[in-house]
C-alpha positions in Angstrom: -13.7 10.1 1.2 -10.6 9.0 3.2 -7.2 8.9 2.1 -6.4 6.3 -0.8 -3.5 4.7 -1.7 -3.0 3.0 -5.2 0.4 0.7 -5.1 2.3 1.4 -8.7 3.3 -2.0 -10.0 5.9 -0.4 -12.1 8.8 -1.7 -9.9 7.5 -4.8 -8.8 8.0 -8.2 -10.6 6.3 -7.3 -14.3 7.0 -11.0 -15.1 4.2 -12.3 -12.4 1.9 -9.2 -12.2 -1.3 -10.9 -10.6 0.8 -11.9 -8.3 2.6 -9.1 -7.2 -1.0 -7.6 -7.4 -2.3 -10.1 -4.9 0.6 -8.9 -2.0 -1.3 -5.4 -1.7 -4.9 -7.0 -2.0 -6.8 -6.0 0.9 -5.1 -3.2 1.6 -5.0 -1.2 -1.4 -7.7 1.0 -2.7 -6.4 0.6 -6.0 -3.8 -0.9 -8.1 -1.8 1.5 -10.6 -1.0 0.7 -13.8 1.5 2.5 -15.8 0.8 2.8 -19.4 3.8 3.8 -21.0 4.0 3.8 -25.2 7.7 4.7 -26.0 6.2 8.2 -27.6 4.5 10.2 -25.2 7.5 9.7 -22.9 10.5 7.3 -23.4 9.9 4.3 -21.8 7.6 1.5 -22.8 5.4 -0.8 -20.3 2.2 -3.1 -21.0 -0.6 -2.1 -23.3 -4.0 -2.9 -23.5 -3.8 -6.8 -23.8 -2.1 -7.1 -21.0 -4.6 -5.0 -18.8 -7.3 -6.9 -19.9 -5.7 -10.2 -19.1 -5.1 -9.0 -15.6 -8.1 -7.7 -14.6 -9.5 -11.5 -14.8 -7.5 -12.8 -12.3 -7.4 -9.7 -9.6 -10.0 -7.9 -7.3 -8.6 -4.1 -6.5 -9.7 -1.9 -9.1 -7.6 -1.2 -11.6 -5.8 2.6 -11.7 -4.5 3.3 -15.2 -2.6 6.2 -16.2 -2.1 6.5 -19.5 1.3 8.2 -20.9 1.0 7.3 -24.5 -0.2 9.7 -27.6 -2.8 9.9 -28.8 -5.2 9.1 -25.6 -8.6 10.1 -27.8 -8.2 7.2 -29.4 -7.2 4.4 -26.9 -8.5 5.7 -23.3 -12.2 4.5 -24.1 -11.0 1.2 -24.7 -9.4 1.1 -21.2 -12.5 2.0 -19.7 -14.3 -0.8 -21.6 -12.0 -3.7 -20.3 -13.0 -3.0 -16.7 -11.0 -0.6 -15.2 -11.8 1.8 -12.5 -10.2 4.5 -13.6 -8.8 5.9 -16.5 -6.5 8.7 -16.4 -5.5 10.4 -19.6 -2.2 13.2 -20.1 -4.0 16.8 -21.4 -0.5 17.2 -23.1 -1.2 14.5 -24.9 -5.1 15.1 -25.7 -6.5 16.5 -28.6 -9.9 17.2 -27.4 -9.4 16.4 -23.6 -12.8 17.3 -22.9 -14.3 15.1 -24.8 -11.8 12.2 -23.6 -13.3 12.7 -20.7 -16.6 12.3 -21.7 -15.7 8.7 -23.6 -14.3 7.6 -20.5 -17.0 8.2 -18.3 -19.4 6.7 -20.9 -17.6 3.9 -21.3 -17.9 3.0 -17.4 -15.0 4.2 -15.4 -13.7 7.1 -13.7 -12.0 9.8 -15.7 -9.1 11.3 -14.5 -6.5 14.1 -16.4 -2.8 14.0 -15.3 -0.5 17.5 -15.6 3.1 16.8 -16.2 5.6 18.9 -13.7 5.6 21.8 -16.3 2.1 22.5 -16.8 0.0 24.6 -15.1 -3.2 23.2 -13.0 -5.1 26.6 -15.2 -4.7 23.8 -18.2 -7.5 21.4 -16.4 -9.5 24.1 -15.0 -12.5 24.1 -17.1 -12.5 20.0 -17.1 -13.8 19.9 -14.0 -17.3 19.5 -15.0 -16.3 16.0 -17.0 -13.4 14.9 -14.9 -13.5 12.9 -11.4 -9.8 13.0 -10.7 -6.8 15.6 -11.5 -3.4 13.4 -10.8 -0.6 15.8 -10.5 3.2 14.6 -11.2 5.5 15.1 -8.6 8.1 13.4 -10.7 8.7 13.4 -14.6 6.6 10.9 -16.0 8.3 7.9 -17.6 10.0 5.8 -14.7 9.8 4.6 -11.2 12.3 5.4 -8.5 12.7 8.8 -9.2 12.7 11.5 -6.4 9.8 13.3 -5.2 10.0 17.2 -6.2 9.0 19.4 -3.6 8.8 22.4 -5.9 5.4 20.4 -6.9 3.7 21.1 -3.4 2.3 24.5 -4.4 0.6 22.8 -7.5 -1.5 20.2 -5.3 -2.3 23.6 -3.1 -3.8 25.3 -6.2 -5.4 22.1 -7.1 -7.1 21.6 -3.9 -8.5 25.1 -4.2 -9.7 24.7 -7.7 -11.4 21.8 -6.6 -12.7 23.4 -3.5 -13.5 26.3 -4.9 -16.1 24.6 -7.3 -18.9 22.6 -7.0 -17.2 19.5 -8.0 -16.5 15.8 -6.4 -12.9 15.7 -7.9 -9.9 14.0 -6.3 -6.9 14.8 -6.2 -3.8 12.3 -7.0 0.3 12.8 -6.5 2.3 10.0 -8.4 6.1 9.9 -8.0 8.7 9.5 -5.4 5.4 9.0 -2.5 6.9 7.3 0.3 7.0 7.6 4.1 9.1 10.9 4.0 6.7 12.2 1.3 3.4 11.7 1.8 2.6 13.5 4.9 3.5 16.8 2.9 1.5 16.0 -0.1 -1.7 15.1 2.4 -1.5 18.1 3.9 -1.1 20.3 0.7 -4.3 18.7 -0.2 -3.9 15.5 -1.9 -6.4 12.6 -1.6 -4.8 10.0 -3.8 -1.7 8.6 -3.6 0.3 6.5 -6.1 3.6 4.8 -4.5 5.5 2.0 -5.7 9.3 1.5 -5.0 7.8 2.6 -1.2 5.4 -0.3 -1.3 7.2 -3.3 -3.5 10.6 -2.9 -1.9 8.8 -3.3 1.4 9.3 -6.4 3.3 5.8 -6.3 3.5 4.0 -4.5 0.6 0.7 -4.6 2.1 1.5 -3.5 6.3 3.5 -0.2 3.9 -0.1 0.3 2.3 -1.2 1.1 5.4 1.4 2.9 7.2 1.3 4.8 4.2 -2.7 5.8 4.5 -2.2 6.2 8.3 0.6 8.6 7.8 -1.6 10.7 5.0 -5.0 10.6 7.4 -2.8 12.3 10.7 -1.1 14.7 8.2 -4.7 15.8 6.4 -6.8 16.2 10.3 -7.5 20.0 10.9 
């Protein structure tokens, strides 16, 4: 697998997202959508309905990362409305194992995100039900925040988790990726990358998508 990038809509024009969807279509592996329910952290984004609405009138496959409570109950349901890939906080799971396991059945990928203060030996033995550990190089709850280098060791361990096991699981960085930023994140193993103040406040969004892979793909060659 080559380097993906999945644009975060989060700081584009929320008002006219299928547009704004559209000006990275073609480029993008993904699109990122930031699920955000006031509890799990404080901010507060676009459920559900609004997910399923969009992914009627777009073609990348839809990247949801879910920071809400309670994700054993509503994940599955993401999964059902045609996303791609569903990825659920284990700080916010119950039974994250079994979270897993719903997603999967319900059709998408399952991926388990690690906020900046918990440890990578919190997912280890979700490996066997997971396809994608996303780790925070910011504090989840908004864009535009800066990238924390103190989060490069993390994406290290996680690469050698990963590699370490007989596993096809990706590895994702979300928060402050950019130009300056993703090079280092590439080469500490990361496979996955979500940007989106890099890639909306672009003159062109779509020529940053792939500057932004090209820039991962020299960092990541032996």
């Amino acid at each position: 697998m080559g380097m993906q990038i999945s644009p975060s809509v989060l700081n584009s024009d929320l008002s006219n997202l299928a547009a704004e969807v559209r000006r990275v279509q073609g480029a993008a592996d993904w699109i990122h959508l930031d699920v955000m329910d006031n509890h799990f952290v404080p901010n507060l984004t676009f459920g559900l309905p609004v997910i399923e609405s969009l992914l009627k009138h777009i073609d990348v496959p839809a990247d949801c990362h879910l920071m809400i409570a309670d994700p054993d109950r509503w994940a599955p349901g993401f999964a059902e409305a045609g996303a791609g890939s569903v990825t659920f906080h284990v700080e916010a799971a119950n039974k994250p194992r079994m979270v897993a396991k719903d997603i999967r059945a319900a059709g998408a990928r399952a991926g388990v995100a690690v906020k900046p203060g918990t440890s990578i030996a919190q997912v280890s033995d979700l490996l066997p039900v997971i396809d994608m550990i996303l780790v925070m190089t910011v504090e989840p709850g908004f864009g535009g925040q800066s990238f924390m280098a103190e989060m490069l060791p993390k994406i290290r361990e996680a690469r050698r988790l990963v590699d370490g096991s007989d596993v096809d699981v990706w590895i994702q960085v979300d928060g402050g990726i950019g130009p300056d930023t993703i090079e280092q994140c590439a080469a500490a193993g990361a496979d996955v990358f979500v940007a989106g103040s890099a890639v909306y406040r672009a003159a062109d969004p779509a020529v940053m998508v792939e500057q932004l892979r090209a820039s991962a793909e020299n960092a990541a060659r032996p």
